[in-house]
Structure formats: C-alpha cells, structure tokens
N, C-alpha and C positions, 0 to 999 in steps of 0.2 A: 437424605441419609439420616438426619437428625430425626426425623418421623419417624424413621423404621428403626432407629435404636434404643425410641423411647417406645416402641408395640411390642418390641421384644422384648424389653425390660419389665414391661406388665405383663406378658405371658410367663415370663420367670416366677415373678412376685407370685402372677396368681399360684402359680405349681406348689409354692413353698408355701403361703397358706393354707391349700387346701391339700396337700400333708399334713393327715392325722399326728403324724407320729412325732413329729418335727417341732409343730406350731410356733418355728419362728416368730411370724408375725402373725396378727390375727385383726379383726376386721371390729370396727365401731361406729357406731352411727351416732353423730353429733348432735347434742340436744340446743333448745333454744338459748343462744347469750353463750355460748361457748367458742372460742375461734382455734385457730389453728397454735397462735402464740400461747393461748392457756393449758391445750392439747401438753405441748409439747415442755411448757415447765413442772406439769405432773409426772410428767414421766424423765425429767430429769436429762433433756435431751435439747438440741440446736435447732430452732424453728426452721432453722432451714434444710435441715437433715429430714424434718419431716417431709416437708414440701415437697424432698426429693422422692423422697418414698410415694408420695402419692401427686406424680407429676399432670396427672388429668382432670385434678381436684381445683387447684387454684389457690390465692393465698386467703379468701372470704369467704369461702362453703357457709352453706345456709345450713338452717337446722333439718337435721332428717340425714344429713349428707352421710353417707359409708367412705370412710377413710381406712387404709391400712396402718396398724402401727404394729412398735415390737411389744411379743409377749413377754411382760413381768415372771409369769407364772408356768412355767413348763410344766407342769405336771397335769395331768387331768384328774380334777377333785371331784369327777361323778359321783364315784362310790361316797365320799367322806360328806357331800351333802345330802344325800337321802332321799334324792328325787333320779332314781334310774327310768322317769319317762321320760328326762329333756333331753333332746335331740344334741349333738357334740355340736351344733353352731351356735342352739341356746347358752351352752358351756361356755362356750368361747367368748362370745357376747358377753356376757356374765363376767368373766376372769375382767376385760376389759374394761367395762363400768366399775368393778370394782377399785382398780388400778387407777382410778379417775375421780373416786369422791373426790369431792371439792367445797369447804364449804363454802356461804354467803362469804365471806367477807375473805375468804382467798381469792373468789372471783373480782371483788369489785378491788381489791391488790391489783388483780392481773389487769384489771381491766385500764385502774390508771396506768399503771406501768406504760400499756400498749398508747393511751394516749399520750404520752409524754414524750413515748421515745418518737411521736411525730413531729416533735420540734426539739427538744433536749438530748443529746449524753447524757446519763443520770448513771446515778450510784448508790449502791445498796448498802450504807453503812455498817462496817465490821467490828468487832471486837478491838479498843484500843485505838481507833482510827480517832485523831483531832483536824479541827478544821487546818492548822497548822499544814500536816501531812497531806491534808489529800491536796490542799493548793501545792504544794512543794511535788507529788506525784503528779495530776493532770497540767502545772506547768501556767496555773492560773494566780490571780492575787487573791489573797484572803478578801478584800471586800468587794472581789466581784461575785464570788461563792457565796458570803453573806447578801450581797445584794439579789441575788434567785433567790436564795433559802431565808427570807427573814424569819423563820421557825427555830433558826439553831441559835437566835441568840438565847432561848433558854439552856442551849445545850445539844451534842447530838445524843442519840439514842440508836439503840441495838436493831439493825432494819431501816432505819431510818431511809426514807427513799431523797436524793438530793440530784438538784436540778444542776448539770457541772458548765455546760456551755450548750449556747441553741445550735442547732442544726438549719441546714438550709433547708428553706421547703420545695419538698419538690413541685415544681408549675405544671400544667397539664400538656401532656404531650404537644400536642396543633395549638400550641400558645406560642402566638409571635409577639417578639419582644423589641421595640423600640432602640436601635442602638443610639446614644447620645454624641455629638456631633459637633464640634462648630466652626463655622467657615471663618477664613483665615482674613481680618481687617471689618467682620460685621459689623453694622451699626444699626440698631433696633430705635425707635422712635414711639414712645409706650406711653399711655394716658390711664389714670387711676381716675373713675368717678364715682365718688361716694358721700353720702348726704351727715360730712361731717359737723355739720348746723356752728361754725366757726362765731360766727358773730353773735346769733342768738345762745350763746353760753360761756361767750368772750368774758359775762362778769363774773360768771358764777367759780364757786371755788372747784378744786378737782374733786372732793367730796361730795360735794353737792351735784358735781356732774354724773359721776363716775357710781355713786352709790343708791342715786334715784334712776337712772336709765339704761335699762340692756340695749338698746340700741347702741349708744355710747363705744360700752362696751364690745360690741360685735363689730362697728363699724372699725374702732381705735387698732383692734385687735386682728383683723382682717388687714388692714392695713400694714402695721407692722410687721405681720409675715410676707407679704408682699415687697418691703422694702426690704428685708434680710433676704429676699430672695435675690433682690437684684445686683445687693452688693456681693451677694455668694459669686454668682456669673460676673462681674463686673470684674471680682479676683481673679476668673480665669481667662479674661480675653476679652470679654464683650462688652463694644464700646454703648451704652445704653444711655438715652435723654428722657428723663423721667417728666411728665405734667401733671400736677395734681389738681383737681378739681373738686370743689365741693358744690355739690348738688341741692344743699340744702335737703326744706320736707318739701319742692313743689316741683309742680309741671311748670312754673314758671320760669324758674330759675335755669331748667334744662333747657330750654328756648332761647334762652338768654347766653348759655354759653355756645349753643349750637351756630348764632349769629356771629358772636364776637371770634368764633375761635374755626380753621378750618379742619375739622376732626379726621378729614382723608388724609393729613398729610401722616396721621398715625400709622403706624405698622397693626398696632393692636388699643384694646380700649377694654381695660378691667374694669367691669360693673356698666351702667349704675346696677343700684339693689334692688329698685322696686322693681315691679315687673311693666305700668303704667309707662314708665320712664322709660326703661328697654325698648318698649315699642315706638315711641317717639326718635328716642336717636337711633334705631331701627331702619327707619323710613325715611333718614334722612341723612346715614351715611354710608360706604360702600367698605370701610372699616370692620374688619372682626370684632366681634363684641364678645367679649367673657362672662357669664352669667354666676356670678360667684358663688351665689347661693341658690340653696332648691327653691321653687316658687309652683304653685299649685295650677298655676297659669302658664305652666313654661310649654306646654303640650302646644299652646295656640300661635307660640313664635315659630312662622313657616319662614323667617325671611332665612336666607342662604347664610347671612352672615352673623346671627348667633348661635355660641357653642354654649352648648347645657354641659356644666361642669360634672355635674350632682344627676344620678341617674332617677329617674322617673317612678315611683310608686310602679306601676303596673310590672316595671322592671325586675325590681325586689322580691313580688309574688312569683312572676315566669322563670327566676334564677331560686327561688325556692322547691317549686314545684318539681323543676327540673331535675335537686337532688334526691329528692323524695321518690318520683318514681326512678329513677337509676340507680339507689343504696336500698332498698327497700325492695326485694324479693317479694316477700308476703310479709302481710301486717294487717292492723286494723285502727282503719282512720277517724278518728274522731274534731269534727270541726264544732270550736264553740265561738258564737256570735252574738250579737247582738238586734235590737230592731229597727237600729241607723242603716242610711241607705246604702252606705259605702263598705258594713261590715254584711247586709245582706248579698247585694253584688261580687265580693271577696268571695263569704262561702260559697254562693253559688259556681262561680266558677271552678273556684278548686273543686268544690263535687264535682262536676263535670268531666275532670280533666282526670280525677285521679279514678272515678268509675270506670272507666275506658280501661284500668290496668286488672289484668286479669290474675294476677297474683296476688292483689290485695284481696284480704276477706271482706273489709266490708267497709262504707264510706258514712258517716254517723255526723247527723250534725245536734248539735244542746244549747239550745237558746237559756236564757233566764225564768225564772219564775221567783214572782214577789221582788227581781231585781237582782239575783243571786243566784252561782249555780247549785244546787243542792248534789250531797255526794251519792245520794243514791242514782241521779242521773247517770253517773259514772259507771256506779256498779250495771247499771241495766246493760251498757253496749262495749264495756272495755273487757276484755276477755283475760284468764289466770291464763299462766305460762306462754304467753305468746308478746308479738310485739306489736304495743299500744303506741297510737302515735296522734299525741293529741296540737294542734294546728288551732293557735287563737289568731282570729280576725275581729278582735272585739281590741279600746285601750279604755274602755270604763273601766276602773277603780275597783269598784265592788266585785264586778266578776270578773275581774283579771285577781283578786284575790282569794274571791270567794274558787276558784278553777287552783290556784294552786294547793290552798290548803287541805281540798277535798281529793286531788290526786297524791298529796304527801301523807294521805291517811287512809289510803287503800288497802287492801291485805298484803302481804309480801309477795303472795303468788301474781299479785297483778299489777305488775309495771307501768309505768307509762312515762316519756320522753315527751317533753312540750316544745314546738318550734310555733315561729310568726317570722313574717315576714317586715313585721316596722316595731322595731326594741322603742317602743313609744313612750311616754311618760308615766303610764299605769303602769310599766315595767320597772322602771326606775326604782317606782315607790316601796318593789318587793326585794328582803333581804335576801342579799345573795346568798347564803346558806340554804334557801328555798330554793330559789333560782339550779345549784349545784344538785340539789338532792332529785332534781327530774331530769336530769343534763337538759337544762334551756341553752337551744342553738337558736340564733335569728341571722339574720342577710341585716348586712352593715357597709357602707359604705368609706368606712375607718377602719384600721383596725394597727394599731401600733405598735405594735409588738414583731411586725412583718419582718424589718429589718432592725433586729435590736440594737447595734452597734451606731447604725443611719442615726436612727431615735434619740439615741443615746449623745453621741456626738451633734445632733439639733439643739437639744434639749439644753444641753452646757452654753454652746457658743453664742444662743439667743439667750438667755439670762445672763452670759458677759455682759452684753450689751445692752439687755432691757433691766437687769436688775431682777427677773422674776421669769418662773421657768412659762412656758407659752401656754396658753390658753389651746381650745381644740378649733376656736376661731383662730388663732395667731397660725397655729401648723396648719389649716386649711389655707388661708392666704399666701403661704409661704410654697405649701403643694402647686395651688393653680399657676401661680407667679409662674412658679420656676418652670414646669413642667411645659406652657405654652412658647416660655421665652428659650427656654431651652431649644425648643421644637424650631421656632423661628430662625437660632441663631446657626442653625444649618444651614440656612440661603433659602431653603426648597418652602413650598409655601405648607400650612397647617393643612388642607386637604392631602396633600401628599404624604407627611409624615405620620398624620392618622391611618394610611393603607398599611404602613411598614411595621406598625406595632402595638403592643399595649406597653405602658409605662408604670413603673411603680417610684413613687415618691418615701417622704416619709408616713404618711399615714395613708395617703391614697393609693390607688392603682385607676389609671386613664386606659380608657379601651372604645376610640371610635371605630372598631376592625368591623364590623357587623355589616357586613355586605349587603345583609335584609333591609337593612333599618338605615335611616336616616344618619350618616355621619357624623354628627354636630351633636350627638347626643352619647354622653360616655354610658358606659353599661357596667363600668370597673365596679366590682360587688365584691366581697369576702362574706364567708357562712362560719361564725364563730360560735362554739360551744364550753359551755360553764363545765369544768371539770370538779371532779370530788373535792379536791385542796383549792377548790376557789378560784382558780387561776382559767385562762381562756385561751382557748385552744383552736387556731384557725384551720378549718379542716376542708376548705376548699376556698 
C-alpha cells in the first residue's frame, strides 16, 4: 500500500510539473558538490519537505541527478529574455539554476553546517544573543558551550555557527553491540607482564627515567590505565586478584617467571609487549593472552590463545577501500606512492580493487621525481569540476608534503579530498590547517571524541588520581583492561562474548564479530575526517 501511494504521488507531481500553466514545481538537475541539505537552504525550505517531494531520489543523489523542486518564479520570462528559440523546459531549467546560485563560500557554510550537524546541535548566532542566554535557553552550562566553542572567547559574532551539545552517532544498522554484563559473586584472577626494567632504573632519578625513555613512558602509562580499569570494575562488583610482573628487556627473564609461577591458574594475561616474548609464553600456556599493542609480527601468532587488541595494517586499507567504493558513485582516483616495497604493494592493490568499480573515471597512480611530487603531475590526471580523490600510500616526509602543497595550490575548479589508510608520522609533521583545506580523512583505530561525556568523565577521574590528564597510552591500557575483564566478568568465556558484539570503550571500539576472519583479531576501525574549523569528524 505504501508503494502504491508513493507511484501515485509521483504521477501527481509529474501532472503538476508538466502543467505549463501552473509550474508549481519544476524540475533541476544537481551539479557536482551540491546535496539535497544545500538544495533546500537556497530555497528557504525544510530538508526534509524536499525529500518528500522527491521520494525516489534519496537523501545523497549524485551529481547529474533530476530532482523536483518548487518554482520561485511563476511567471514565464521567455519573451523578457530574448531568446524565443528555448524550448519551455530550457526555461524552466533556467528559472531553477537561477533560484540556486550559490556562491563558493555559501557552499562550503553549507557544507560544514551538514558536517557538524553529524555529531552536534549547533546554532546560528543571532542579533543580541550572549553566551549567557543561549546556555540559559539550550539548558546547558556557560563552560560546557565555551568548552565546544573555544572561538567565542573573543566574542560572538553575527552568524556565528556554535557547537551546543553532541549528538549520538548513528551505528550502522547490522552492528551488533556487546551488552555489558556481570555475574553475580565473579572472581577474575588477572596477570599484567610488562618489561617495567624495575631494578635496572631502581637508582636513577624519575627525570632521568622518565625523560630519556618512551619505553618508560608507554609501558608506565599502559599500565596505569590498566590499573584504573580494574579499580573502575572492582567499584562495581568484581572481585579481581591482580599479579604484576615485570618482564624486564629479555627472553630470560620470561623463562624464569614461566617456571617459578603457574600462569594457567590465570583467567587472563595482559601483555607481555614484545612480540619474541608473546611467542614464548604462547607455547607454554593455555591462558589468554592480551596483546596490548600493535606489533608487525602479530600476523604470525596462530596459537588459539592470543587476542590482537590493535587491528592489522592490511585491515585499515580493506575498511578504507571499503568506504571509497560505497560513497563514491564516480570520481577520479589518484594514488601517490612511493619506491618502498610496502608502499608499492598498497597501490597496487588499491589499483586493483578500485579498477574493478565501474563508476570511477579513472585509477592514476604519481610516484616522485627528484624525491617530490611536482604539481604538475596533479594537473595531468586530476580533473576541473568533478570529484578528485587522491589516496597516499607513501609516509616519507618530502612527498607527503610536497602532495599537500601542490593539491592546496590547484585551480579552484579542481578539487581534491586526500584519504590514507595509516595517519603516520609524515602526517603528524603537516599543519592542520593543510590537513582541513583537503578535508584529510584516514582509518584510525582511536578516535575520542566517540563518547564525549565517557571521555570526559575519564579524563577527570584519572587525573584525580594520577595528578595528570592520561596520555593516549594510559586510555589504551585502560580500553583493553576494562573491555576483556569486563567480557570475562559475565561468567561466559571471551570466545563467546566476542560472537555477541562489538564493544566501544572510551577511545576504542573491539569487534571480533568477523565470522570470515579469525576471531582473536579486533577489526574496530573509525574513518575520521578534518573539518573546515579544524575539528574532526568521525564519519563511519
């Protein structure tokens, strides 16, 4: 019934457009970078009112797409423009482009707007509005409004767009989600090993430790979020016996505690860190093992009982690829690489994968020359008005800057959008203001802003206690911790509560759901994008 009442509604509509006399509505065909949300603020009207109007369309029409909208312009201004050869749909078409200019910088308004209101309520500052009033309206604190908007402590301004509270993100439909659980009298029995080198830095001062070695640091800080995890669970029920062990830097050492100590009687065992080590108490106990951090090695652990926390490189590429061909109608792909093995391998694949999409215009790959990308290479394969999508598999330095600056100095008719799949160190080195002006999106395995409130109350309750807000080691320790013991303190064992869900923490998301793929290995990704005002915008 509902099918036959929206064919009849389009047989309506069409009747009433194609009434000469009438031209209620009339018909436009959407150019590149324009969506329905921009459609619909030119013409002063409810995104959703449009939608309605053109319910066969969808809420993302590509460019090209014929939509109906209402006519501005009732009159037919054949005569008054002085072209009596154009046909009354040229006219019409015409009235509607007209009703539509837009310029640059209305679109890329609209354009944040539309990204914002994917995580935020925002507000369009009015005439006479103070910070004062609009927390006293939205029912918010003055420094939770300053804390989104650090812009207005100059002041606001007329227009001014402000961030008022986040929104939930919507999850993807077939996303199953882990409900949290815990059996009633559990008792967990948990082993930390990490090579906190106790005795060999027993004399040294904590400056001297603390300020000549990231190890130190990664381990210290790992740790600590692991131990705020347990006391979190511990305030809610769960009785936990913590063993700590330090591992020292050797395979000796781990021998040594594998003898003196019997590691089955564990429920579980976070770490060790190296990966040398992994394999040793691997082979030697029938204990879970937590793999805390990523290791380039971790591909080769088949035994049953380590879980890879940290999803796999190749992982990152297939959960980018994946967005690309499914948001990407047509474009044109540009991959820049390098003459490493790892970054030749990358593009080749993605060549591969994304030729196969018959929508795309064209798959372009731009090595260096003299060690840099030159921007005319740009110019040769990146096309005016259409949509450039340029994909680095490169983290050298030179041409990961020499590729920005030559796509931020393109002509205005030739766009271009940069994604990667590893936000590497040659990324780091580039100001975000760069970063922003191509919207750089990459696959991240963090991303903190998921749960702002979660974040937020972390963030406090660990610097009660630590004196200093957490490091992105301290929230990853504090992630795996809780996330496994959590899983445990259900009763049911970790294979099982891995079928039942994916999990989000505060910076991560756990997802052994992958029925393909080996269980033991998370795949929890987030695809995060640099927005115009700098801020980051997770969009899958």
């Amino acid at each position: 019934m509902k099918y036959l009442k929206t064919i009849v509604f389009l047989c309506i509509l069409t009747f009433t457009v194609s009434c000469g006399q009438q031209k209620k509505y009339v018909q436009y065909q959407l150019k590149e970078g324009e969506t329905m949300g921009l459609i619909a603020q030119r013409l002063a009207m409810k995104t959703a009112d449009l939608l309605r109007l053109n319910p066969d369309v969808g809420s993302n029409p590509g460019a090209d797409t014929r939509i109906v909208i209402p006519n501005k312009k009732q009159n037919n201004r054949a005569t008054s423009r002085g072209d009596a050869s154009k046909s009354k749909e040229e006219f019409i078409e015409a009235d509607a482009a007209e009703t539509l200019l837009v310029s640059e910088s209305e679109k890329n308004r609209a354009a944040t707007i539309e990204t914002l209101e994917k995580e935020f309520q925002i507000h369009e500052v009015l005439k006479g509005e103070t910070i004062y009033s609009l927390s006293r309206y939205y029912k918010i604190t003055e420094a939770a409004l300053r804390a989104l908007n650090p812009s207005v402590a100059a002041g606001l301004k007329l227009g001014q767009l402000l961030k008022i509270k986040r929104v939930a993100i919507k999850l993807d439909k077939d996303e199953k989600l882990y409900k949290d659980v815990i059996d009633a009298d559990v008792f967990l029995k948990v082993a930390i090993m990490l090579p906190f080198r106790a005795q060999e830095l027993d004399t040294l001062s904590s400056n001297a430790i603390f300020g000549n070695s990231k190890l130190a640091n990664i381990v210290t800080d790992l740790y600590l979020g692991a131990e705020f995890a347990i006391d979190s669970l511990r305030k809610q029920g769960v009785a936990i016996a913590l063993t700590v062990f330090d591992t020292e830097r050797n395979g000796t050492k781990i021998q040594e505690i594998l003898a003196k100590n019997d590691l089955n009687a564990q429920d579980i065992i976070i770490g060790p860190l190296y990966s040398e080590e992994v394999q040793i108490v691997s082979d030697a106990v029938d204990t879970p093992i937590i793999l805390p951090v990523y290791s380039k090695k971790q591909a080769a652990f088949n035994a049953g009982i380590v879980i890879k926390t940290t999803p796999s490189k190749a992982l990152f590429r297939a959960e980018l690829l994946r967005y690309i061909e499914g948001n990407f109608v047509a474009g044109n792909i540009i991959i820049v690489g390098d003459n490493s093995l790892a970054s030749r391998e990358n593009s080749l694949k993605i060549r591969q994968v994304l030729a196969l999409q018959d929508s795309i215009v064209g798959v372009h790959l731009i090595t260096p020359e003299a060690g840099y990308i030159k921007k005319e290479k740009f110019m040769e394969v990146a096309l005016p008005n259409a949509k450039n999508v340029v994909v680095l598999t490169t983290d050298d330095d030179v041409i990961v800057a020499s590729t920005f600056n030559s796509l931020i100095s393109l002509p205005k008719d030739t766009a271009a959008t940069v994604f990667t799949f590893d936000k590497a160190s040659a990324i780091n080195k580039i100001d975000n203001t760069r970063l922003a002006q191509v919207g750089f999106t990459f696959v991240t395995e963090e991303y903190g802003t998921l749960e702002a409130l979660k974040t937020t109350a972390f963030d406090k309750k660990y610097a009660a206690k630590n004196g200093a807000l957490p490091s992105s080691y301290a929230t990853r320790g504090f992630d795996i911790t809780y996330d496994v013991l959590m899983r445990l303190a259900s009763g049911e064992s970790l294979k099982k509560t891995f079928k039942e869900g994916a999990s989000y923490r505060v910076e991560s998301k756990f997802d052994y759901t992958d029925k393909a793929a080996d269980y033991k290995q998370n795949k929890g990704l987030f695809i995060v994008k640099y927005n115009p005002d700098l801020t980051l915008t997770r969009i899958k």
